[in-house]
Backbone as CSV, one residue per row, in Angstrom:
resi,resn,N_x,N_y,N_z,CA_x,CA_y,CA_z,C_x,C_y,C_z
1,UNK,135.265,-37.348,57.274,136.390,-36.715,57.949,135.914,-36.132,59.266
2,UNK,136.428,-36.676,60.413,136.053,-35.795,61.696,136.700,-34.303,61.276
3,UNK,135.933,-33.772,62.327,136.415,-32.361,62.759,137.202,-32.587,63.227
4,UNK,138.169,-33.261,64.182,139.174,-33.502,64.940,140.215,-33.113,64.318
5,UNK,140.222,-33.489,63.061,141.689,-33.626,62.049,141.705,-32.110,60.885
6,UNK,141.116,-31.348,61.350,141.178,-29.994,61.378,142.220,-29.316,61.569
7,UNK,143.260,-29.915,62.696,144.174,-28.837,62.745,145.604,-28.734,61.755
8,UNK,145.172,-30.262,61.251,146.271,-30.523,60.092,146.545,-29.192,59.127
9,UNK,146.179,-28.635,58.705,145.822,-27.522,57.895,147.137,-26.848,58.422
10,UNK,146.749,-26.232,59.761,148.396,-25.285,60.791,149.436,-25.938,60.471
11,UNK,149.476,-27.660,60.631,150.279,-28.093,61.350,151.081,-28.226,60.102
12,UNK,150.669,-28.248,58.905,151.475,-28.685,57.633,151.958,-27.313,57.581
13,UNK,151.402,-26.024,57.619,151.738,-24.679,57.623,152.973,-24.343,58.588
14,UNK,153.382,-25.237,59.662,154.103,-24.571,60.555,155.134,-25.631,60.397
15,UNK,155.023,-26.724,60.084,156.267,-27.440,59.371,157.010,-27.022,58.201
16,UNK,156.378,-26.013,57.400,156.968,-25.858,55.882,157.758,-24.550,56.468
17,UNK,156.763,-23.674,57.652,158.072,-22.654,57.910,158.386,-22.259,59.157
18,UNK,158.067,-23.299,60.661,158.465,-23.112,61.677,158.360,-22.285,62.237
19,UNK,157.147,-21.556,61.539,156.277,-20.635,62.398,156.726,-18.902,62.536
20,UNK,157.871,-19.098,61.405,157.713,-17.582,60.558,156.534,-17.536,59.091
21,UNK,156.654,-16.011,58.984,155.698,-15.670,57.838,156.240,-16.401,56.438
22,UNK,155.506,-16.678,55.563,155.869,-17.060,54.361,157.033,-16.571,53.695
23,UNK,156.992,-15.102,53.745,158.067,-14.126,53.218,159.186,-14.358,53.862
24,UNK,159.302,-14.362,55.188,160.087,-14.896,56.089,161.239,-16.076,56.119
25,UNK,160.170,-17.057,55.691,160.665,-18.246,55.579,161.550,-18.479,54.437
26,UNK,160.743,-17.814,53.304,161.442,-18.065,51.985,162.968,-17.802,52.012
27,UNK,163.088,-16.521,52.780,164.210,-15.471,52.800,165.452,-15.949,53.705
28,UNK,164.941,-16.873,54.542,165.629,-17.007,55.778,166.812,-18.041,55.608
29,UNK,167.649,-17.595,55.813,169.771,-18.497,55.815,169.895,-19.087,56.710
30,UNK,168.743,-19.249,57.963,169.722,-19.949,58.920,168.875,-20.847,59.444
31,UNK,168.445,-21.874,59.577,167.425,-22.822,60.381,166.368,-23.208,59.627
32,UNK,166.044,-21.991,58.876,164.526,-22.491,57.613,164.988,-23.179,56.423
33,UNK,164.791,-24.433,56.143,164.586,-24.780,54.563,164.008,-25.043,53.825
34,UNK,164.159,-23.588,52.583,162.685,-23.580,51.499,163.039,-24.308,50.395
35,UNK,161.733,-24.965,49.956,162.143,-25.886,48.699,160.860,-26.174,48.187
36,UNK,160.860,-27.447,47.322,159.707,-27.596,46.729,158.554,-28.502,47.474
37,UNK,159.350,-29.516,48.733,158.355,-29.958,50.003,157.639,-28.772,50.427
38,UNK,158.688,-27.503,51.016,157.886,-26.308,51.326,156.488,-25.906,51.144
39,UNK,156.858,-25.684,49.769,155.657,-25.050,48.748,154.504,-25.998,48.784
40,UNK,155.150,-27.323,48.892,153.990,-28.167,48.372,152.722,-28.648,49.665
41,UNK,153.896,-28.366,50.815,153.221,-28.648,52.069,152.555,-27.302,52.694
42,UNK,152.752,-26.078,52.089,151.899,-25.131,51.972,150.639,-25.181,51.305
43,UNK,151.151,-25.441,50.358,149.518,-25.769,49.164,148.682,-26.268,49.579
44,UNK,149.117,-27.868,50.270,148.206,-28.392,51.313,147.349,-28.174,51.949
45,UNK,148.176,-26.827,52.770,148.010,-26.248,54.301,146.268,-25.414,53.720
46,UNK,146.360,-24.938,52.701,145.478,-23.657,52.148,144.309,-24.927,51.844
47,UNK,144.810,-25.996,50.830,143.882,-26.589,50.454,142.766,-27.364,51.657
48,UNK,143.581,-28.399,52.476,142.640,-28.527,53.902,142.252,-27.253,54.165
49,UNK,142.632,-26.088,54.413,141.878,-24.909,55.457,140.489,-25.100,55.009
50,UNK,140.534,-25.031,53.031,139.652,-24.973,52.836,138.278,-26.039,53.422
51,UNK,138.639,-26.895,53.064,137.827,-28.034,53.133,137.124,-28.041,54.465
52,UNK,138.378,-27.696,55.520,137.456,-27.546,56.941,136.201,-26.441,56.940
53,UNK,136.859,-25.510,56.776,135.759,-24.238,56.738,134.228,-24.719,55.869
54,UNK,134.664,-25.307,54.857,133.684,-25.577,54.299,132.837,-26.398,55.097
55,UNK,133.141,-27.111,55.723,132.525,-27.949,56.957,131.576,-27.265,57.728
56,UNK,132.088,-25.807,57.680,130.598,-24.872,58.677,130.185,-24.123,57.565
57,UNK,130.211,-23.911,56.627,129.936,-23.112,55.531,128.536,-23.776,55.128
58,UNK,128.570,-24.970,54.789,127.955,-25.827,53.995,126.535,-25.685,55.078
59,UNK,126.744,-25.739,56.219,125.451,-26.079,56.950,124.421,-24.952,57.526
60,UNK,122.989,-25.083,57.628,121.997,-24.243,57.839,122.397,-22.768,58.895
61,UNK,123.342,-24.044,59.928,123.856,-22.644,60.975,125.156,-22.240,60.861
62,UNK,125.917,-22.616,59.865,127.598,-22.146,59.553,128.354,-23.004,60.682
63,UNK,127.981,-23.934,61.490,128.500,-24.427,62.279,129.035,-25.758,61.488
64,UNK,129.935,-26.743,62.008,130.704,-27.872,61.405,129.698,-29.179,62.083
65,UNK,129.634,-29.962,61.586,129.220,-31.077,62.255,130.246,-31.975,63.062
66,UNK,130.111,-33.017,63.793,131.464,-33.832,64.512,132.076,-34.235,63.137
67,UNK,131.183,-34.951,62.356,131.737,-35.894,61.078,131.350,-35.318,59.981
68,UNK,132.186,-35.253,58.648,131.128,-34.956,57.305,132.084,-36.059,56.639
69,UNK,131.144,-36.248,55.434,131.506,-37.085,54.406,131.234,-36.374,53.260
70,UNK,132.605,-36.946,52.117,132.553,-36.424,50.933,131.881,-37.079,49.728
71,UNK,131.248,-36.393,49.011,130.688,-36.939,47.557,131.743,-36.941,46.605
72,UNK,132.278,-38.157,46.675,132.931,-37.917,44.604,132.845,-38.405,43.527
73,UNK,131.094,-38.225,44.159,130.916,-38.726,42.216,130.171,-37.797,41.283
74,UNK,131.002,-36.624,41.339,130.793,-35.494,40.303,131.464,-36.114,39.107
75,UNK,131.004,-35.418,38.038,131.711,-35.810,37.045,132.936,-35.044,36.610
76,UNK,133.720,-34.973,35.706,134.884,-34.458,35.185,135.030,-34.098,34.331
77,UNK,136.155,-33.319,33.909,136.041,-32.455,32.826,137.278,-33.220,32.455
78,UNK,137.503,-33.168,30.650,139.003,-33.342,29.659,139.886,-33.404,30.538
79,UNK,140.659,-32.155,31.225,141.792,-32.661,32.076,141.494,-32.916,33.253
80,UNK,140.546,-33.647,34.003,140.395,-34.189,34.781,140.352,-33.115,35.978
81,UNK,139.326,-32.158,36.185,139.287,-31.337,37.018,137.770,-31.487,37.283
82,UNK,137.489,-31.724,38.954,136.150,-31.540,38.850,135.116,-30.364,38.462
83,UNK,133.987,-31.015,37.569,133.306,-29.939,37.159,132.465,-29.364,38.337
84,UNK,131.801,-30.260,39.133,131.015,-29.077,40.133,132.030,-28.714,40.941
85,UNK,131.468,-27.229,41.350,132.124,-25.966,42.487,130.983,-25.839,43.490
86,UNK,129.867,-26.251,43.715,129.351,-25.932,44.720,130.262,-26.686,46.019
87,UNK,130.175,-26.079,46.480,131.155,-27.041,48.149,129.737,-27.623,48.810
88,UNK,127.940,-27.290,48.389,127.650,-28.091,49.815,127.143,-29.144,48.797
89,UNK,127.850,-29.453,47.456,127.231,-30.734,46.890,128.450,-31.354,47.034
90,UNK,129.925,-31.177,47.671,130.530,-32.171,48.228,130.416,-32.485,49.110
91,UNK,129.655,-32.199,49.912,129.936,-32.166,51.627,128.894,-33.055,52.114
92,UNK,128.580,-34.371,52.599,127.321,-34.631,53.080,127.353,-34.861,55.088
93,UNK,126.187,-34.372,54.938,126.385,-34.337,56.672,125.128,-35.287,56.996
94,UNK,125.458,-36.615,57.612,124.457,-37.525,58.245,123.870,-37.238,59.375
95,UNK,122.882,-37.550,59.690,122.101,-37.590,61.045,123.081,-37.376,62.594
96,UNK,123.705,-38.811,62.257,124.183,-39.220,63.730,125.437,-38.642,63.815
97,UNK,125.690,-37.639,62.983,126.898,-36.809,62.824,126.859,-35.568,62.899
98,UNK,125.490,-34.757,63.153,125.349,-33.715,62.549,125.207,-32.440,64.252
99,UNK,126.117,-33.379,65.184,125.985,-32.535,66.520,127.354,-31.812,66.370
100,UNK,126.998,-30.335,67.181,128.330,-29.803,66.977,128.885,-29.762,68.543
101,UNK,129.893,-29.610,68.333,130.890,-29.624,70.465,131.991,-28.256,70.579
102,UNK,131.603,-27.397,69.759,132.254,-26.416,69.877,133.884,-26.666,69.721
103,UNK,134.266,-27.461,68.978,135.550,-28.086,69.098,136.430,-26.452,68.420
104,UNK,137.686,-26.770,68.423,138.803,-26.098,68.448,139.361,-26.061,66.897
105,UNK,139.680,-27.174,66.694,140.323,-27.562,65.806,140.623,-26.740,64.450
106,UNK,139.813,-26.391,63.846,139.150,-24.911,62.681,139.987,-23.971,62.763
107,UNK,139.787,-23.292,63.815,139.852,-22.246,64.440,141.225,-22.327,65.086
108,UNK,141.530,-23.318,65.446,143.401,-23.415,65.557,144.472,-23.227,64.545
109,UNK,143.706,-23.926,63.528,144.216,-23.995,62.255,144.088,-22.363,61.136
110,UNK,142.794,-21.916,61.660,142.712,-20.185,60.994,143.939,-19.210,61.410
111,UNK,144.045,-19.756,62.704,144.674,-18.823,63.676,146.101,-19.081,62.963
112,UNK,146.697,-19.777,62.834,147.863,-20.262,62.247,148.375,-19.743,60.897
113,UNK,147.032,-20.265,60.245,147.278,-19.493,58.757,147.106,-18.244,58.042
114,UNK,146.502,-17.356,59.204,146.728,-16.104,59.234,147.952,-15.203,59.239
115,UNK,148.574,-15.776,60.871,149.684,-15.774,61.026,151.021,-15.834,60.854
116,UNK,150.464,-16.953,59.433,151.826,-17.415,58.510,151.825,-16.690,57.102
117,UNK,150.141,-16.868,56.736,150.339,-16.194,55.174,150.038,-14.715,55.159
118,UNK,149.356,-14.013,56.437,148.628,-12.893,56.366,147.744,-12.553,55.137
119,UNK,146.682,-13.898,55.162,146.073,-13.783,54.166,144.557,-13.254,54.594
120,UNK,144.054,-12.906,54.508,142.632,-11.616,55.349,141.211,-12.757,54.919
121,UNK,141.401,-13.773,54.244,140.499,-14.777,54.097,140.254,-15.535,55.843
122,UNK,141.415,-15.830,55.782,140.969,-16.493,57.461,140.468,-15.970,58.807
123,UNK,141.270,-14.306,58.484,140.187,-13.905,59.304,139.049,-13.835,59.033
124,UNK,138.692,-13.756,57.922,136.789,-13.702,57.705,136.506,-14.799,57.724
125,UNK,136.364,-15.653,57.469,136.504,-17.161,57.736,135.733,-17.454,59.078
126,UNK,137.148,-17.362,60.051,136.906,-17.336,61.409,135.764,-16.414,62.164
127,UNK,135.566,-15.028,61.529,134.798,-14.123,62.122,133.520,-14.675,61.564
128,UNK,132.887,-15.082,60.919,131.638,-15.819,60.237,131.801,-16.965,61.197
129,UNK,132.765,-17.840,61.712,132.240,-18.676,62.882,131.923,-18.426,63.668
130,UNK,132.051,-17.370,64.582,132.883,-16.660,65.676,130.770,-16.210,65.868
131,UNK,130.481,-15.623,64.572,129.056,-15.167,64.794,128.173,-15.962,64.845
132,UNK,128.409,-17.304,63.990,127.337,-18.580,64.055,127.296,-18.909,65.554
133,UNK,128.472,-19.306,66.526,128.833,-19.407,67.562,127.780,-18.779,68.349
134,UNK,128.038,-17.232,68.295,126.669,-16.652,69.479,126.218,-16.600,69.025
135,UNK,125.559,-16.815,67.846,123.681,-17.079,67.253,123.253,-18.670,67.878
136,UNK,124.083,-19.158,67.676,123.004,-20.317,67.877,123.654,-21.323,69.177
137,UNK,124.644,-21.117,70.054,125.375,-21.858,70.716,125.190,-21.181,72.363
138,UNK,125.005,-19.584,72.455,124.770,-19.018,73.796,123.523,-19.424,73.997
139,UNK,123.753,-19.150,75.829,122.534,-19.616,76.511,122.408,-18.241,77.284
140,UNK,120.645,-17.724,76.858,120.478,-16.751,77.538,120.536,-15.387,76.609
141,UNK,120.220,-14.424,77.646,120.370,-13.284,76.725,121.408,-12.958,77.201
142,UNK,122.648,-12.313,75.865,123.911,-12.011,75.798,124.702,-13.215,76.679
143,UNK,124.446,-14.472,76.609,125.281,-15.416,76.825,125.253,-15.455,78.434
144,UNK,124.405,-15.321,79.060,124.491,-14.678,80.236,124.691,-16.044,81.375
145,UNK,123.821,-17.418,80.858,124.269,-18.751,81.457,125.684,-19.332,80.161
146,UNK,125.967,-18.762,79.366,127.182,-20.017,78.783,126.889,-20.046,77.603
147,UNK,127.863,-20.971,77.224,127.479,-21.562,75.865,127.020,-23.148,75.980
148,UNK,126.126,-23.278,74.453,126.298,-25.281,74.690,126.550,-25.649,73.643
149,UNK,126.812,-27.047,73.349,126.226,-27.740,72.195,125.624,-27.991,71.536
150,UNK,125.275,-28.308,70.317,124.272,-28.407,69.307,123.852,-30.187,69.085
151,UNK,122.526,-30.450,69.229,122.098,-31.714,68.436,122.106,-31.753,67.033
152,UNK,121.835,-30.971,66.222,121.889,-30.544,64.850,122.651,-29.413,64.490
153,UNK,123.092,-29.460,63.144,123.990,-28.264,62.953,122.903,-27.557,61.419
154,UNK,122.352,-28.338,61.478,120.669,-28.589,59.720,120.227,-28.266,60.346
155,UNK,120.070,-27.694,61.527,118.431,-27.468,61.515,118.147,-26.119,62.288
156,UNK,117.379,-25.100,62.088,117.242,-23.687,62.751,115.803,-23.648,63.125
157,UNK,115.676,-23.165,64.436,116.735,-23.100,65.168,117.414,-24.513,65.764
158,UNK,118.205,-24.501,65.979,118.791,-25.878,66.506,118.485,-26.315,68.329
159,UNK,118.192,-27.685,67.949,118.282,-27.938,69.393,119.288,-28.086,70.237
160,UNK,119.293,-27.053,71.505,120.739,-26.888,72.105,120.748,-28.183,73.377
161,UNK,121.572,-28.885,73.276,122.056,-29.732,74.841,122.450,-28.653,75.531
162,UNK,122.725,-28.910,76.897,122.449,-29.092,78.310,124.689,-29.078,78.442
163,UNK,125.330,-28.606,77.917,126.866,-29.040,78.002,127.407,-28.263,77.144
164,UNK,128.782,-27.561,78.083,129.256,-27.086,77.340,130.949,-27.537,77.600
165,UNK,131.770,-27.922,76.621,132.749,-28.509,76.414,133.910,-27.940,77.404
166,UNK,134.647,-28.385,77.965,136.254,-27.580,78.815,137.149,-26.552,77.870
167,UNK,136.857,-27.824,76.305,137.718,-27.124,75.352,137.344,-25.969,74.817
168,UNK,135.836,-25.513,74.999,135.404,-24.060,74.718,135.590,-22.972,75.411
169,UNK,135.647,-23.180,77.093,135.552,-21.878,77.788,135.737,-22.437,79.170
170,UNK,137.061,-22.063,80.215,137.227,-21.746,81.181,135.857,-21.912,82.673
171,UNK,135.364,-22.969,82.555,134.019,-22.601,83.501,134.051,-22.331,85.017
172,UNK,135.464,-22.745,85.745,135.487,-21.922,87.221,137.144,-21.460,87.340
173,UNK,137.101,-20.319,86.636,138.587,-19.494,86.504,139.110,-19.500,88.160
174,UNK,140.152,-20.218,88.162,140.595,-19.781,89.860,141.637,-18.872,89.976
175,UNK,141.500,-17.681,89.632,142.334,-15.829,89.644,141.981,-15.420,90.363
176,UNK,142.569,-14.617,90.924,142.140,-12.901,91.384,141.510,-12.089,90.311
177,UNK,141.236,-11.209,90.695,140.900,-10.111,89.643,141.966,-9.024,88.647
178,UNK,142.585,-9.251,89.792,144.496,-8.987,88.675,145.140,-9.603,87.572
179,UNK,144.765,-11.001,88.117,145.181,-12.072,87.251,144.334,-12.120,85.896
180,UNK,143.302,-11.569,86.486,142.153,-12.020,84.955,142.740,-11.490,83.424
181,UNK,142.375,-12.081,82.489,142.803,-11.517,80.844,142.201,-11.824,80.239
182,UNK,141.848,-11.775,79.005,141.163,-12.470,78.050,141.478,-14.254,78.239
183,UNK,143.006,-14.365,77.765,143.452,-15.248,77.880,143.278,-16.641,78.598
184,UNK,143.524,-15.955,79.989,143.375,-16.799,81.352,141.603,-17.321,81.346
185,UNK,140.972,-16.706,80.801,139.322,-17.732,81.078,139.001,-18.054,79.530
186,UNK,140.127,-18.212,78.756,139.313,-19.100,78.040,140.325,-20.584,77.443
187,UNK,139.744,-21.062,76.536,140.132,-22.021,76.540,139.845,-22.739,74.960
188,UNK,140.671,-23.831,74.516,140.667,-23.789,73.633,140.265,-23.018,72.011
189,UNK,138.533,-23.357,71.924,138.603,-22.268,70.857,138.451,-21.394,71.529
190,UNK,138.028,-20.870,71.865,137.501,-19.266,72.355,139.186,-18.301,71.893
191,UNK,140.457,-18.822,72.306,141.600,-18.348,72.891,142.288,-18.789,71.155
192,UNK,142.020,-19.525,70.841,142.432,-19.663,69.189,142.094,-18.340,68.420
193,UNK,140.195,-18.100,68.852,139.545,-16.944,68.008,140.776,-15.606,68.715
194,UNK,140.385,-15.471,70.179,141.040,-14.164,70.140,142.351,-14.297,69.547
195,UNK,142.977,-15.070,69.431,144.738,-14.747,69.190,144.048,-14.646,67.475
196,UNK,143.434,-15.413,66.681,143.184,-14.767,65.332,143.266,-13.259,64.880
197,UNK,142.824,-12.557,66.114,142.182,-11.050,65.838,143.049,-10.374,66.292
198,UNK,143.889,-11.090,66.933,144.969,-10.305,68.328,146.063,-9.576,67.394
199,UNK,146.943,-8.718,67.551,148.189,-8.362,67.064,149.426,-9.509,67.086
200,UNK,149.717,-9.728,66.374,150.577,-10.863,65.533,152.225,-11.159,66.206
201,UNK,152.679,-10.003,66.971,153.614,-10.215,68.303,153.011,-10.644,69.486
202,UNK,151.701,-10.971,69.642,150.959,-11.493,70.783,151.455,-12.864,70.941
203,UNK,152.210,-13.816,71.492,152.522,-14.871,71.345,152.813,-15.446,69.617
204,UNK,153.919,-14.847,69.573,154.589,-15.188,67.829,154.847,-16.573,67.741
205,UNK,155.014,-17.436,66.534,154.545,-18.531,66.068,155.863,-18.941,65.929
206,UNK,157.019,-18.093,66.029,158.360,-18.620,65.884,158.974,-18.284,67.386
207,UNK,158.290,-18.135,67.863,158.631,-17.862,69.578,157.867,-18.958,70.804
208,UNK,156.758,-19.023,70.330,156.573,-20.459,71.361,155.644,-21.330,70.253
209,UNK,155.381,-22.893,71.526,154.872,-23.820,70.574,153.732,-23.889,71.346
210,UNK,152.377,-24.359,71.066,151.324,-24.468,71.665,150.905,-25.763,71.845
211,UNK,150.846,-26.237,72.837,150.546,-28.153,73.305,148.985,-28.299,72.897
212,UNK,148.470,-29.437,73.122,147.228,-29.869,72.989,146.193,-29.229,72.927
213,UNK,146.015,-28.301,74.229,145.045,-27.577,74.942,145.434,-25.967,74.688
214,UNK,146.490,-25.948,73.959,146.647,-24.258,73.695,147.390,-23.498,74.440
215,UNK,147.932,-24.600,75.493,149.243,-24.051,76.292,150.207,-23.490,75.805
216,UNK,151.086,-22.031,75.995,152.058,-21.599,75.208,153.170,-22.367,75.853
217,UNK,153.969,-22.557,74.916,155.463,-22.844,75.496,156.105,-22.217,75.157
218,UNK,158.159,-21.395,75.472,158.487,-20.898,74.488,159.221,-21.611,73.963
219,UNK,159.868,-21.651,73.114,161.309,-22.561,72.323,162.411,-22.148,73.159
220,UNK,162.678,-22.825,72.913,164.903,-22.697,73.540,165.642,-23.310,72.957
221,UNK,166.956,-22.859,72.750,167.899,-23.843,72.203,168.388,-25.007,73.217
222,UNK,168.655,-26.049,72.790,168.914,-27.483,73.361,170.473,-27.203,73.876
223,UNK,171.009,-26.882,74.906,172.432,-26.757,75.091,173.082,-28.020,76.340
224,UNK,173.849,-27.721,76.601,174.580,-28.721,77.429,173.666,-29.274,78.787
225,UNK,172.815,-28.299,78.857,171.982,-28.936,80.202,171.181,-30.226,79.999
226,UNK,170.427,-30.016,78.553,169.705,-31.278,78.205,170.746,-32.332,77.333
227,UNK,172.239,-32.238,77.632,173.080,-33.262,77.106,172.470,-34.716,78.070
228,UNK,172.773,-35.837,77.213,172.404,-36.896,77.985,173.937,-38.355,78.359
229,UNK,174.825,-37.933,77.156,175.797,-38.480,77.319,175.791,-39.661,75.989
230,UNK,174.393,-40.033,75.581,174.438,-40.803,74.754,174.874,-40.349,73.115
231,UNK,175.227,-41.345,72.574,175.561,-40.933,71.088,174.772,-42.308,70.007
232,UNK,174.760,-41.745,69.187,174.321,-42.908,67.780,175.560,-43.930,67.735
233,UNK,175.584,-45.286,67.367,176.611,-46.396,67.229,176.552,-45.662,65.596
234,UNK,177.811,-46.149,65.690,178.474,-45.907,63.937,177.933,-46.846,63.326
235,UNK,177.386,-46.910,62.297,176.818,-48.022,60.829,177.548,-47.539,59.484
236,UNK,177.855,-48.602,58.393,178.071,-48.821,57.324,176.781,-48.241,56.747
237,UNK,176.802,-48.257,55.341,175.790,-47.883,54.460,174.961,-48.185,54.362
238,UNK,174.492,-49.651,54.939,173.455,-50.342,54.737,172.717,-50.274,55.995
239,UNK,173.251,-49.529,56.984,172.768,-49.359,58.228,172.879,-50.362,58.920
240,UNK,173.861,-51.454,59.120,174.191,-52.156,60.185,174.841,-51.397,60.950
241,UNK,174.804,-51.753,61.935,175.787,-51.286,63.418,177.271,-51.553,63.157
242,UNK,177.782,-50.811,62.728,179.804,-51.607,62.796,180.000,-51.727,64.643
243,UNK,180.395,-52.908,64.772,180.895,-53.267,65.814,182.127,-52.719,66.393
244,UNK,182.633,-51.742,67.256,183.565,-51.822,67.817,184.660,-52.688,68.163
245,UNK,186.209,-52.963,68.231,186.633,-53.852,68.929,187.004,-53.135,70.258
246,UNK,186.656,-53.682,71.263,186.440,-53.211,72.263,187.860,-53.861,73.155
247,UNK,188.552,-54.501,72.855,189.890,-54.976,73.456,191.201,-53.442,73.269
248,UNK,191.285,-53.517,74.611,192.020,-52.514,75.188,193.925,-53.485,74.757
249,UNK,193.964,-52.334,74.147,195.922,-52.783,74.304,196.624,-52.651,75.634
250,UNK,197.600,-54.068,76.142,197.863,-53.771,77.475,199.488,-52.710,77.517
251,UNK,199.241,-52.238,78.636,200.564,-51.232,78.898,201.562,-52.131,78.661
252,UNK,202.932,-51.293,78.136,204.204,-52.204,77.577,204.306,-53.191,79.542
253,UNK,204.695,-52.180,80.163,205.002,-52.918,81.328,204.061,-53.817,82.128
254,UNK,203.152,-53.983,81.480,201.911,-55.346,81.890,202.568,-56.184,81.071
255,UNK,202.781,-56.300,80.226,203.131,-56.925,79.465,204.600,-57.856,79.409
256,UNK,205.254,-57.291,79.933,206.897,-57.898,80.388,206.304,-58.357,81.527
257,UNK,205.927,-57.618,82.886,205.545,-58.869,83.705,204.651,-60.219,83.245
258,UNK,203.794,-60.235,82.816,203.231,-61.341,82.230,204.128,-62.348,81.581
259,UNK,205.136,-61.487,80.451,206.356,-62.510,79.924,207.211,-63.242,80.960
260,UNK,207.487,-62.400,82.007,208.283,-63.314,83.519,208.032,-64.111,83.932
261,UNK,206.496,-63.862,84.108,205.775,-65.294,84.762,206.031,-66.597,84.105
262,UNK,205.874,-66.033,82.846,205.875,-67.026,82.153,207.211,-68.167,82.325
């Protein structure tokens, strides 16, 4: 499983409740609908979180590798539940996989499910990355050239590359000094972690949507401005198109002249 597909975790979380709280959602008459997809696409949401996290858990520096692969050939128990619980005897991390890029993805997904379940696991979660991060990823004392990448995520201390990702950190902020915020210089994860820790009206989850890169947007309702004029063709049950008859009836008095001519 890449790290990439990490953020699935949020994304099933913010489909089941559109980016109110759980309690929220359950409760809610007008736009939210709770049911048993809900629940189930919640369950999900918790179950991936896990699995990602475990991804930096499992390794020497708590960091994730690009790729891990799973073991399943534990054995089983009567009702078919696996018997081992260690997480780093599911987890295998290969060689040519085992570089980390400071990616986002985790940490998008913590941020989310905090947000939704207010469950105090993800913040610790996240804050145990957050520290692997400046142990083994700054350059310098107190980070003073940057952060980089990792060749290994096994091995301590790790060998650091020479690069540090766009998606980690802001590297030539073009502000004033007015302009500056937390916000504004960072960038992907970095700006995932702070909104984790941040107060929970800080950009609310049912108030804007966040694009690729962590851009806020806010929501709006769709009203007559974004009308386009088009409509759906009418279909039967089977979903054919019913055809229109499109022949116009002529006016009575088109019609008597035409009979004259005649």
């Amino acid at each position: 499983m890449d790290h990439l597909v990490c953020f699935m975790p949020g994304l099933f979380a913010l489909g089941a409740t559109e980016g109110l709280t759980v309690e929220e959602a359950r409760k809610a008459e007008n736009g939210v609908k709770w049911g048993v997809r809900q629940e189930e696409d919640l369950k999900l949401a918790r179950e991936l979180m896990r699995t990602c996290y475990e991804m930096y858990n499992v390794t020497a520096t708590g960091l994730a590798p690009e790729i891990a692969w799973f073991n399943l050939k534990h054995g089983k128990s009567d009702d078919g539940e696996f018997i081992e619980e260690d997480p780093s005897k599911d987890i295998i991390v290969k060689p040519r996989d085992a570089h980390n890029l400071q990616r986002p993805e985790t940490v998008e997904s913590l941020f989310v499910m905090w947000r939704i379940t207010g469950d105090e696991i993800y913040r610790e979660w996240g804050w145990k990355i957050f520290e692997a991060f400046l142990e083994h990823t700054a350059v310098g004392e107190g980070a003073k050239d940057g952060f980089t990448s990792l060749d290994n995520v096994d091995e301590v201390p790790p060998k650091q590359r020479d690069n540090m990702e766009s998606f980690w950190l802001v590297s030539r902020p073009r502000f004033t000094q007015s302009q500056i915020n937390p916000l504004t210089l960072q960038a992907e994860t970095l700006k995932y972690l702070y909104l984790l820790f941040s107060p929970n009206d800080l950009l609310p989850l049912d108030e804007v949507v966040f694009n690729t890169e962590a851009h806020p947007f806010p929501k709006f309702g769709m009203g007559r401005l974004f009308e386009t004029g088009w409509k759906r063709l009418p279909r039967d049950k089977e979903g054919v198109i019913i055809k229109e008859d499109l022949t116009e009836e002529k006016p009575e008095n088109q019609q008597k002249q035409e009979k004259d001519k005649k």
